[in-house]
C-alpha positions as CSV (number, residue, x, y, z in Angstrom):
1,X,13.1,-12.7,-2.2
2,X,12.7,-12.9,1.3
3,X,10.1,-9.6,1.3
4,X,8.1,-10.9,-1.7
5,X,7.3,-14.3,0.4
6,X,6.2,-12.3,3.6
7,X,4.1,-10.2,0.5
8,X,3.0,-13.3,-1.1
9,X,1.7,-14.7,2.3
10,X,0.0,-11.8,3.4
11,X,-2.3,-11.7,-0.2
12,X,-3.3,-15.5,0.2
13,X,-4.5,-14.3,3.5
14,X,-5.9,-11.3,2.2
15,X,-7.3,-13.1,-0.6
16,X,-9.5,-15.8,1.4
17,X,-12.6,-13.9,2.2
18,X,-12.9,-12.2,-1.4
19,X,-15.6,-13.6,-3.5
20,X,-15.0,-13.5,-7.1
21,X,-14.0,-16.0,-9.9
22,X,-10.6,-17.7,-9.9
23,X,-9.2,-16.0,-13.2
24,X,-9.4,-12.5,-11.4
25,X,-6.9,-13.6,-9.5
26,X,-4.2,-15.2,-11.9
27,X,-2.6,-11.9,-12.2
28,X,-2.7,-11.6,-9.1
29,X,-0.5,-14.5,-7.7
30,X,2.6,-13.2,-9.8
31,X,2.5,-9.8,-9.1
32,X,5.0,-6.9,-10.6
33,X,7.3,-6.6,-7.5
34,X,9.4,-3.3,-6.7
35,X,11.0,-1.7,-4.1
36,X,12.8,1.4,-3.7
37,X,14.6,3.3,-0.6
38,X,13.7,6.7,0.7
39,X,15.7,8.8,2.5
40,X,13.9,11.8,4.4
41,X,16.4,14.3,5.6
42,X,16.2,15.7,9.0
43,X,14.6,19.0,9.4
44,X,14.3,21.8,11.9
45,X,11.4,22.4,14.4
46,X,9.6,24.3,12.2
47,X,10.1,22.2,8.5
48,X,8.8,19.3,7.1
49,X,10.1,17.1,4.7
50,X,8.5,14.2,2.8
51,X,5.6,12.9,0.9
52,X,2.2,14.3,0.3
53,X,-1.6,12.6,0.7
54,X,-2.0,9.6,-1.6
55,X,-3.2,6.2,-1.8
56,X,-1.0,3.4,-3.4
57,X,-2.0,2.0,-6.8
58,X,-1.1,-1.3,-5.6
59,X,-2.9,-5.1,-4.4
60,X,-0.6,-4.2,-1.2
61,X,2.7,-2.6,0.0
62,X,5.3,-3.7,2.6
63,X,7.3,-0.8,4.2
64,X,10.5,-1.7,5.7
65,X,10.8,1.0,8.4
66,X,13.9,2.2,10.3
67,X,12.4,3.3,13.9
68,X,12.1,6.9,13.1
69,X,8.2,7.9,12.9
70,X,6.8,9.8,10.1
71,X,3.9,7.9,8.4
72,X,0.6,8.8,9.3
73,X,-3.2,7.6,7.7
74,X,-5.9,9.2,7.4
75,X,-9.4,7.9,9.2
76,X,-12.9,8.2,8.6
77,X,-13.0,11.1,10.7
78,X,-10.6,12.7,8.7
79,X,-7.7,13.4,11.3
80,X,-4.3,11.9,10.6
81,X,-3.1,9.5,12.9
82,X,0.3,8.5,13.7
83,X,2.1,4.7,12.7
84,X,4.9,4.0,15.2
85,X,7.7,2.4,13.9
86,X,8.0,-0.9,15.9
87,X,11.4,-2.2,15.3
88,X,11.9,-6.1,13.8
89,X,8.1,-5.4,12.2
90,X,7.2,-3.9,8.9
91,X,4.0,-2.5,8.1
92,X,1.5,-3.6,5.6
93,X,-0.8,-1.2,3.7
94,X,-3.8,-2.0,1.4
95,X,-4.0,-0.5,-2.2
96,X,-6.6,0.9,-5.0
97,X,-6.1,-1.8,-6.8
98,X,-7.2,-4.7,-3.4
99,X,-9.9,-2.0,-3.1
100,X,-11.3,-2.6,-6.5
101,X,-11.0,-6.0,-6.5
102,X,-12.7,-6.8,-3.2
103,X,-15.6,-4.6,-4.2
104,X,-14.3,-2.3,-1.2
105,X,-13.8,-4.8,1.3
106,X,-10.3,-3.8,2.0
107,X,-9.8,0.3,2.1
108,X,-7.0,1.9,0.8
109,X,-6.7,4.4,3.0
110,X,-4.9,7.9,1.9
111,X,-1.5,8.4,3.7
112,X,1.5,10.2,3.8
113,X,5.0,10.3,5.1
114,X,6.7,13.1,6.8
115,X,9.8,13.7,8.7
116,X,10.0,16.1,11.7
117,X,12.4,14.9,13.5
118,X,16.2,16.4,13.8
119,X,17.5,12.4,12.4
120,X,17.5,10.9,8.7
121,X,14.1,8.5,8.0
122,X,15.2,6.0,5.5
123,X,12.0,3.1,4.4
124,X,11.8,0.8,2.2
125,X,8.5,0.0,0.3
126,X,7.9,-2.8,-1.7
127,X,5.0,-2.3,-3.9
128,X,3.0,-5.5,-5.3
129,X,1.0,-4.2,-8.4
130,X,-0.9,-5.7,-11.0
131,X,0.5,-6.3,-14.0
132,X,-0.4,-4.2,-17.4
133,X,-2.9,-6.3,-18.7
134,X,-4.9,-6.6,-15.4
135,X,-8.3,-7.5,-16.6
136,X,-11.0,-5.3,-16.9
137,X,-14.3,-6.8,-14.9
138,X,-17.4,-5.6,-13.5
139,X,-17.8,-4.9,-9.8
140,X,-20.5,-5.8,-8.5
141,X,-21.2,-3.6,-5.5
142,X,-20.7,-0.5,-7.9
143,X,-23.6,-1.1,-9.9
144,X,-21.4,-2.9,-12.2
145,X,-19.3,0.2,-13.0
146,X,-16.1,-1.1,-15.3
147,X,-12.6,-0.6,-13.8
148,X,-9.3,-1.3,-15.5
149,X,-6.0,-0.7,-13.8
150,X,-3.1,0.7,-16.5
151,X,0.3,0.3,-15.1
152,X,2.4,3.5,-17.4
């Protein structure tokens, strides 16, 4: 409950400078909520252990970090660049589905999480998605190209 307001707080934020009628959003202020734990094992000098290069599907996600490092973004220039853990923080990422929505206002940048240290990296991410029946609606910076998201 607790993550879900911090979540809920940061899309009203996120939500103010995005022009587009109220019923695009009415999905969006009940959003399908989930969170899950990963554990990343520690490795040896020479091994890495985690998740590959991906964007999240969602309007945001929260990640609950344990002060171990291991997620990195990539830029415009293409390099990967490290997120430090900062302990009592957690870190907020923007998703393909913001990205549509605010006609590419917000990016949703492709990351990925690794583990090269010798200690365990546990997160905690906390997705908030659309729902299924997330309307489809033109966009009007992409020459009014139609985009559904389907939650399967």
């Amino acid at each position: 409950d607790a993550v879900k307001a911090v979540g809920m707080r940061v899309l009203d934020r996120l939500a103010e400078p995005i022009k587009r009628p109220r019923e695009e959003f009415a999905n969006y202020y009940d959003p399908y909520c989930f969170m899950r734990a990963m554990r990343y094992p520690p490795v040896g000098p020479k091994k890495v252990w985690g998740v590959p290069e991906h964007t999240d599907r969602s309007w945001i996600t929260i990640l609950g970090v344990d002060g171990v490092p291991g997620l990195q973004y990539k830029d415009d220039l293409q390099r990967w660049i490290d997120v430090p853990p900062v302990q009592g923080t957690v870190i907020c990422m923007t998703g393909d589905a913001m990205r549509i929505l605010s006609d590419n206002l917000y990016q949703s940048r492709p990351h990925r999480a690794q583990n090269h240290s010798s200690e365990v990296r546990v997160t905690y991410p906390c997705f908030f998605e659309p729902h299924a029946e997330w309307p489809v609606y033109s966009a009007s910076k992409n020459g009014g190209v139609q985009y559904s998201v389907t939650i399967i």
